[in-house]
N, C-alpha and C positions, 0 to 999 in steps of 0.2 A: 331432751328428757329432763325435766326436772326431778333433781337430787341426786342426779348421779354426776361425779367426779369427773370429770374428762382429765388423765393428769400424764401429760405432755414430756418425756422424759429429755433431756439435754441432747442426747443422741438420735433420739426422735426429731426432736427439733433440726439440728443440722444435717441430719438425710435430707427432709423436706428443703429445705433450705439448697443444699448439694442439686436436687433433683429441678428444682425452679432456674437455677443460675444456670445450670446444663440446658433448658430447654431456653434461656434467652440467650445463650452463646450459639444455639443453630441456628438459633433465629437472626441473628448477627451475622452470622456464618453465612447464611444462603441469603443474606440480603447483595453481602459485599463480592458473594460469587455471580449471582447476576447482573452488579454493577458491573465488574472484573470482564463477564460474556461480553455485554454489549460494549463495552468498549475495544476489544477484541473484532467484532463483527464490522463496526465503524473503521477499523483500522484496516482492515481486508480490504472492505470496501473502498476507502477510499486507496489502497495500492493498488489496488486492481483499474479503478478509474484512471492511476499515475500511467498502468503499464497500455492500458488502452491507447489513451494520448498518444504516450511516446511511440506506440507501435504506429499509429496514425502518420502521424509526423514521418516518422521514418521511413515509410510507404510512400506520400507525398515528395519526400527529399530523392527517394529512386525515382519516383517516375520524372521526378522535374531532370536530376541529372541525366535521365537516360533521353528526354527529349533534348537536353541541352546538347548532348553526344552526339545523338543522328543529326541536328540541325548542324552542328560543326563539319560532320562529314558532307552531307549532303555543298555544305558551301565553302568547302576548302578547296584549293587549288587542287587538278587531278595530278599536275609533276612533281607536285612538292615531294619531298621526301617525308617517308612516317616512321612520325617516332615512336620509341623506344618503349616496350610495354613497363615499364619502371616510370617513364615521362607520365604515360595515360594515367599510371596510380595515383600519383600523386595531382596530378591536374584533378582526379577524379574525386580526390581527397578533398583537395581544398575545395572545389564545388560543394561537394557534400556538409565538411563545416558552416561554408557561409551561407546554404541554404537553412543549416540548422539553427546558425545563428540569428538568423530574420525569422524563423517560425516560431523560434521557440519560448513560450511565457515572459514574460517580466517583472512579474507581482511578486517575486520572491526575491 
């Protein structure tokens, strides 16, 4: 409108001023909480892929130990004597590691 005064009071001014900065700090806000999401999401994901693996692995190291077990029995002498369930743990043990130690990743 011409000739009318539009006249802008100091306190006027910095409300508007207050009310703009507010609406780029949400804006700010919900950018870096969506960065924040997805890298959370990523990070599941891939521990969930670590725990898959490793469950895999772990599965494959029983079944190979358990075949390496029947096959010992099946062709060990029948008069020998048998040892000692603390022997089998430990034999069962170290299988285990050095099965885990051939399966498992390198790249790290």
């Amino acid at each position: 409108m011409r000739g009318t005064n539009v006249r802008l009071t100091p306190l006027d001014a910095r409300k508007q001023l207050l009310v703009v900065e507010s609406e780029i700090n949400r804006a700010e806000l919900r950018r870096e909480w969506n960065g924040l999401r997805l890298d959370a999401l990523d990070t599941a994901a891939t521990l969930t892929g670590d725990a898959t693996t490793l469950g895999s692995l772990a599965s494959a190291g029983a079944a190979l130990f358990t075949t390496g077990s029947a096959l010992r029995r099946v062709f060990s002498k029948n008069g020998a004597a048998k040892s000692s369930w603390v022997s089998t743990l430990i034999n069962g043990a170290r299988a285990g590691i050095s099965v885990w130690l051939a399966l498992r990743p390198r790249d790290r």
